[in-house]
C-alpha positions as CSV (number, residue, x, y, z in Angstrom):
1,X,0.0,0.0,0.0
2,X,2.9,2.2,0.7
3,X,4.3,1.7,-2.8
4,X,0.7,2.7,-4.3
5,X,0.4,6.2,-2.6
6,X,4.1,6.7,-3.3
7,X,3.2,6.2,-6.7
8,X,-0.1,8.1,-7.0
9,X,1.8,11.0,-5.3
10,X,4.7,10.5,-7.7
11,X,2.2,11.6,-10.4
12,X,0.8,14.7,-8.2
13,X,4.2,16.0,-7.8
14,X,5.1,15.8,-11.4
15,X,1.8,17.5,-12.6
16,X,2.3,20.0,-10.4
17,X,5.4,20.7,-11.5
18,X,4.5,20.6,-15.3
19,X,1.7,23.3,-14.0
20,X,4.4,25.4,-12.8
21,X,6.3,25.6,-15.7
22,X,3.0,26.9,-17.0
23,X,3.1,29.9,-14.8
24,X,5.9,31.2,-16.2
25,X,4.9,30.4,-19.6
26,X,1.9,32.2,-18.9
27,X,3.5,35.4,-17.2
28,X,5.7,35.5,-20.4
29,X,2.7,35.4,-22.3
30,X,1.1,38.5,-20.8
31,X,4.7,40.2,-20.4
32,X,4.6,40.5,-24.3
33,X,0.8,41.7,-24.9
34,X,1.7,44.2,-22.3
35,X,4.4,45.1,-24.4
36,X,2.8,44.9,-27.7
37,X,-0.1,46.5,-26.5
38,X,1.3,49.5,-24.7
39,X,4.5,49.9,-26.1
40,X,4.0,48.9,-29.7
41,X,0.6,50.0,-30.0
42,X,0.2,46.7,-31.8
43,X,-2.3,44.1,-29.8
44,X,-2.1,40.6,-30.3
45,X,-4.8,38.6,-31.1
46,X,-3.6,35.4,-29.6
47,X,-2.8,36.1,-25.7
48,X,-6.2,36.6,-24.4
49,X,-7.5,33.0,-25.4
50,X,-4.1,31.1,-24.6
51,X,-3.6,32.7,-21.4
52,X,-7.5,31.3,-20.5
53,X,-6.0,27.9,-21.7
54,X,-2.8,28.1,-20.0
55,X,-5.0,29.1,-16.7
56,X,-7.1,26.0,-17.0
57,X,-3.7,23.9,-17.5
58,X,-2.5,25.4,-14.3
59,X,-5.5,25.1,-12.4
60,X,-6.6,21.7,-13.4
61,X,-2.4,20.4,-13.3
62,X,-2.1,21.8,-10.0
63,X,-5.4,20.1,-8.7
64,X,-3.3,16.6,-7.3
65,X,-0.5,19.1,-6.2
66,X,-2.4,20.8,-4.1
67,X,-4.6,18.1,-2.4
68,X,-0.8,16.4,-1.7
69,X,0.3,19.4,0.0
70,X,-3.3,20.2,1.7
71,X,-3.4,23.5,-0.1
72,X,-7.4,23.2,-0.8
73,X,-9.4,25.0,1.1
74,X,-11.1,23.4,4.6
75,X,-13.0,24.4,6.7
76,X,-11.6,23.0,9.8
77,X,-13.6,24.5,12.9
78,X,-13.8,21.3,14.6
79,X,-11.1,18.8,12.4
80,X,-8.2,21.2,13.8
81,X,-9.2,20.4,17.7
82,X,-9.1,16.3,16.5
83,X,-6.0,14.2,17.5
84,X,-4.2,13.1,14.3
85,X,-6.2,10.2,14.2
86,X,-9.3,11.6,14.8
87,X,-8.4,13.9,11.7
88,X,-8.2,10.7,9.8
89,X,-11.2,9.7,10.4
90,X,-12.6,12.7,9.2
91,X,-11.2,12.8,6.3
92,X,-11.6,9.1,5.2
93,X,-15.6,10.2,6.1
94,X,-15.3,12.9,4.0
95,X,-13.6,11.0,0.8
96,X,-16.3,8.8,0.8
97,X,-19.0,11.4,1.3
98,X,-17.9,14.3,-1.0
99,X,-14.0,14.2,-2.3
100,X,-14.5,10.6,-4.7
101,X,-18.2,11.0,-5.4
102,X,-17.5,14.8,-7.1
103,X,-14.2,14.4,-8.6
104,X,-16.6,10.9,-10.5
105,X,-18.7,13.1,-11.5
106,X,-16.5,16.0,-12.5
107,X,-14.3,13.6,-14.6
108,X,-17.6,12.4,-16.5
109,X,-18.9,15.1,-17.4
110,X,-15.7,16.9,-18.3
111,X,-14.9,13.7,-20.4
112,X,-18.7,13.8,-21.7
113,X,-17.8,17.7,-22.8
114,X,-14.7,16.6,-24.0
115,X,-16.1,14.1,-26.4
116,X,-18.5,16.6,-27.8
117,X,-16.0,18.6,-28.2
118,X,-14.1,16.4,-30.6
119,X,-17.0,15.3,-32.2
120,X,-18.9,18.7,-33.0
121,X,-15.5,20.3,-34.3
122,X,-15.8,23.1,-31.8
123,X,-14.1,26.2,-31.6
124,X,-13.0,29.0,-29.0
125,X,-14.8,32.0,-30.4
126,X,-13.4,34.7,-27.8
127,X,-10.8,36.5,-30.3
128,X,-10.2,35.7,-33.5
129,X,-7.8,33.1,-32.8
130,X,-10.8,30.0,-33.3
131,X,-8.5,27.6,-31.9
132,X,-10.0,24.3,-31.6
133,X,-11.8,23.9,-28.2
134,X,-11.5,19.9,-27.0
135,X,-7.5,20.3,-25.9
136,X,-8.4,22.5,-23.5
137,X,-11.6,20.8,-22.2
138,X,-8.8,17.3,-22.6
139,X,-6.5,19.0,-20.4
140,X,-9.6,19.7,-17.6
141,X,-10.3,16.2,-17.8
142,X,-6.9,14.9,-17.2
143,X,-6.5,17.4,-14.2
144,X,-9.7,15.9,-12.6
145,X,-8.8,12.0,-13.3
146,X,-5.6,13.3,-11.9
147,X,-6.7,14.4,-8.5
148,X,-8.8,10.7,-8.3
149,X,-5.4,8.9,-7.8
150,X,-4.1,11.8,-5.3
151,X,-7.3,11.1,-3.2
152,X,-6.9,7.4,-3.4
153,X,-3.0,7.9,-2.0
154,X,-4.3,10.0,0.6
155,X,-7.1,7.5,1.5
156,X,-4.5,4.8,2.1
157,X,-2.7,6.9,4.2
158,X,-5.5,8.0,6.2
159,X,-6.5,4.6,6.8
160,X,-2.8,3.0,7.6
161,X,-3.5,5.7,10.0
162,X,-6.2,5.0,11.4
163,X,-5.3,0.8,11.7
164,X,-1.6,0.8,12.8
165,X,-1.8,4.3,14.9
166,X,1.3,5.8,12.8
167,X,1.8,7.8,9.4
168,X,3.6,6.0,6.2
C-alpha cells in the first residue's frame, strides 16, 4: 500500500510541477501583450484565449499538487481540535461522502464535454484566434482523473493511520 500512494503521489508531484512551468509560460505570455499593447501600439490577437488555456492547465495540473500538499481550502472548525487520528477519520468520512463522489462526476462530465468537443469540431470563439476547443476541455479532464489517484494515496494513508496508529 505504501508503494501505491508513493506512486499516486509520484504523479501529483510531477503534474504539479508541469503546471508550474505553465506559470511562467503564462507570465511570459502576458509580459509580451503588455508590451505589444502598450508599447507597440500593436495588440495581439492570440494572448487573451491562450492565457485562458494556460490558466485552465495550471489550475486543473495543480489540482493533485495541491490536495498532496493540503493547499485546498477546509474548513476545519472542529477537524483542527481532532487528535491526528481523529483527523483521519474525518477525512476518510469525508472521501467517501464528497472528495470521490464529485471528482466521478467532475471527470464524466468533463470527459462527456470533452467528447463533444471532438466530435462537433468546436471552436473558442473569444478573439479571432478560433483555436479548436476539446485540448483544452482534454487538459480539464486529465487534471480531474488526476486528482482521483491523489485522493486514493491519501485514502491509504488515512486509513494505515487509522489501523496501525502511525503515518507511512
Amino acid at each position: 500500500m505504501r508503494k501505491t500512494a508513493q506512486v499516486f503521489e509520484n504523479i501529483s508531484e510531477w503534474t504539479g510541477k508541469v503546471a508550474m512551468w505553465f506559470c511562467l509560460f503564462l507570465v511570459l505570455l502576458l509580459t509580451w501583450e503588455v508590451f505589444m499593447r502598450y508599447v507597440l501600439g500593436r495588440p495581439t490577437i492570440y494572448s487573451y484565449e491562450i492565457s485562458t488555456m494556460m490558466g485552465v492547465t495550471i489550475a486543473a495540473g495543480g489540482l493533485a499538487f495541491a490536495h498532496k500538499y493540503h493547499g485546498h481550502v477546509r474548513v476545519d472548525v472542529f477537524w483542527k481540535n481532532l487528535s491526528p487520528k481523529g483527523q483521519a477519520i474525518a477525512d476518510v468520512i469525508g472521501a467517501f461522502l464528497f472528495f470521490f463522489p464529485l471528482i466521478s462526476v467532475l471527470v464524466y462530465v468533463a470527459g462527456k464535454w470533452t467528447a463533444r468537443s471532438i466530435v462537433e469540431h468546436e471552436i473558442l470563439t473569444q478573439t479571432y484566434l478560433y483555436p479548436p476547443a476539446w485540448p483544452v476541455r482534454a487538459v480539464m479532464t486529465l487534471g480531474f482523473f488526476l486528482f482521483l489517484p491523489q485522493g486514493v494515496a491519501k485514502l491509504i494513508r488515512d486509513l494505515y493511520l487509522i489501523t496501525k496508529g502511525e503515518q507511512i
